[in-house]
C-alpha positions in Angstrom: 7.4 5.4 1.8 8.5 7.0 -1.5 6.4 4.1 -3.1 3.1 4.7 -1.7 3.5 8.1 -2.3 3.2 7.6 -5.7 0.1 5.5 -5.4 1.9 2.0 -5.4 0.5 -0.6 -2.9 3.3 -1.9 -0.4 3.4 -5.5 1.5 6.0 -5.3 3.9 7.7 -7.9 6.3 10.7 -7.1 8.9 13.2 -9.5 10.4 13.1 -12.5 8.0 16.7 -13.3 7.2 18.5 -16.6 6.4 19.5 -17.3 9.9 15.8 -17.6 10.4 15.1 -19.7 7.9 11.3 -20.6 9.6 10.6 -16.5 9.9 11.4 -16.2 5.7 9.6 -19.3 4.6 6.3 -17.9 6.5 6.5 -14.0 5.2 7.6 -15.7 1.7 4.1 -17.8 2.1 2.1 -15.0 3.2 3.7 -12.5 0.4 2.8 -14.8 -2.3 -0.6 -14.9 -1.2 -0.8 -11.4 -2.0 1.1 -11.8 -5.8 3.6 -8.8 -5.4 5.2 -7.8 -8.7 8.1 -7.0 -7.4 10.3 -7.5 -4.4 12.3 -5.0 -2.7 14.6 -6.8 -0.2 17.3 -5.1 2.1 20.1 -7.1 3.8 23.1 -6.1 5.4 26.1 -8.5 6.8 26.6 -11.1 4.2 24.0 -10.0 2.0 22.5 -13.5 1.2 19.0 -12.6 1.5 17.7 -11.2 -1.6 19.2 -14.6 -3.4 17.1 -16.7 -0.9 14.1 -14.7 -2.2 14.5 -14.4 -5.7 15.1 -18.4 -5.7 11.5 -18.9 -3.5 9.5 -16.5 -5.6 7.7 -15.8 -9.1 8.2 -12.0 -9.5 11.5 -9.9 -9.9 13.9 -9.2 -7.1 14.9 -6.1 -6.3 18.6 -6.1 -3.8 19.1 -3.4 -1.6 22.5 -3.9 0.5 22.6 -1.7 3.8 25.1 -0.3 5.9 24.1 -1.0 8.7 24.0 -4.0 11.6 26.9 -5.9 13.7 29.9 -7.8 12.3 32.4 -7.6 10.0 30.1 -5.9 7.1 32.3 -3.4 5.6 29.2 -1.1 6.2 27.8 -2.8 3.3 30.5 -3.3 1.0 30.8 -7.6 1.9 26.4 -7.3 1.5 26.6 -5.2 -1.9 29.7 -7.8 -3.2 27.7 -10.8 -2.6 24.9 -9.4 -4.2 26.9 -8.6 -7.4 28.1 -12.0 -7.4 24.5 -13.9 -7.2 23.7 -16.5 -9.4 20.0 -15.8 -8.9 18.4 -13.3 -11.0 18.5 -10.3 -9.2 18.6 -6.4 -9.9 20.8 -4.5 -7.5 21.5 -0.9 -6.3 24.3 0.6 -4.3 24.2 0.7 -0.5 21.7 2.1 1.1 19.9 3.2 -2.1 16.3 2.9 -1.0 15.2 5.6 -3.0 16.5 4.7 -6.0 15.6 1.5 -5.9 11.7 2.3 -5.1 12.1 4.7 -8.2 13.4 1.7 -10.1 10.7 -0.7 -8.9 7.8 2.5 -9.8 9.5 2.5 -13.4 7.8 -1.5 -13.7 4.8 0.2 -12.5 4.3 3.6 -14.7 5.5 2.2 -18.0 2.6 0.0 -18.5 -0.9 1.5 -19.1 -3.0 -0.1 -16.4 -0.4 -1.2 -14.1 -1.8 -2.6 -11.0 -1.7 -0.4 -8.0 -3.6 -0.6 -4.7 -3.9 -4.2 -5.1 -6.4 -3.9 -8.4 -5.3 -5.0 -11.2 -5.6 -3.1 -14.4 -5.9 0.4 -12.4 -3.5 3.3 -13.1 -0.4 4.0 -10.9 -1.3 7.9 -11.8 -3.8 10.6 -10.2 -6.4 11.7 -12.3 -5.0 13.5 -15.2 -1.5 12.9 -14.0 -0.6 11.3 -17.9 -2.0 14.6 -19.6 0.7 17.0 -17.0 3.7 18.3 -18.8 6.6 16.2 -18.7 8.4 19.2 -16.9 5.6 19.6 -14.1 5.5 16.0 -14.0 9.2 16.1 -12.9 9.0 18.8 -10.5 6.0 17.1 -8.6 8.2 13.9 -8.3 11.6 15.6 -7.0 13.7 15.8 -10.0 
């Protein structure tokens, strides 16, 4: 949500973890297809998801562990452990840090004049006239 807000085009898939091995390979297929820039994935329990993802795909990985689903997941602290300890590349946030990881991931996006939103490349991530706002309006309009 907090994405699209700010203009940025979101690709999402639900219920593709690595006990469904079939589910992931398909919605890593169909992802690719669409050349995302970046990959914001969630997993809770063991947290092995986001590795299976940043070792299938071409763009930067993005690990969100959650609090949330059955087991013996520490509400998130086993997820968030096994994330820190990936051997693929991966960037990751604290538990259930959706918002600050979609702020992270809009960072790749507003940084670079031209930065592909919407699904067009080379078109700003900004509103008319959002670059020529002072920084301090800028800020309020966003949350800070």
């Amino acid at each position: 949500m907090v994405l699209s807000e700010l203009g940025i085009r979101v690709i999402r898939q639900y219920d593709v973890g690595v006990a469904g091995l079939h589910r992931l390979l398909g919605a890593i297929h169909r992802l690719e297809a669409q050349r995302p820039e970046v990959y914001l994935v969630f997993a809770g329990r063991e947290g092995a998801l986001p590795t299976v993802v940043a070792g299938l795909v071409r763009a930067p990985v993005v690990a969100v562990p959650t609090s949330i689903g059955y087991g013996r997941g520490g509400r998130g602290e086993a997820a968030l452990n096994a994330m820190l300890q990936s051997c693929a590349p991966l960037a990751v946030v604290n538990i259930d840090a959706a918002v600050p990881a979609a702020l992270f991931v809009a960072q790749h996006f507003t940084e670079r004049p031209g930065a592909a939103t919407g699904g067009a490349r080379g078109s700003s991530p900004h509103p008319e006239g959002a670059r020529e706002r002072p920084r301090r309006q800028r800020r309020r309009e966003k949350g800070f």
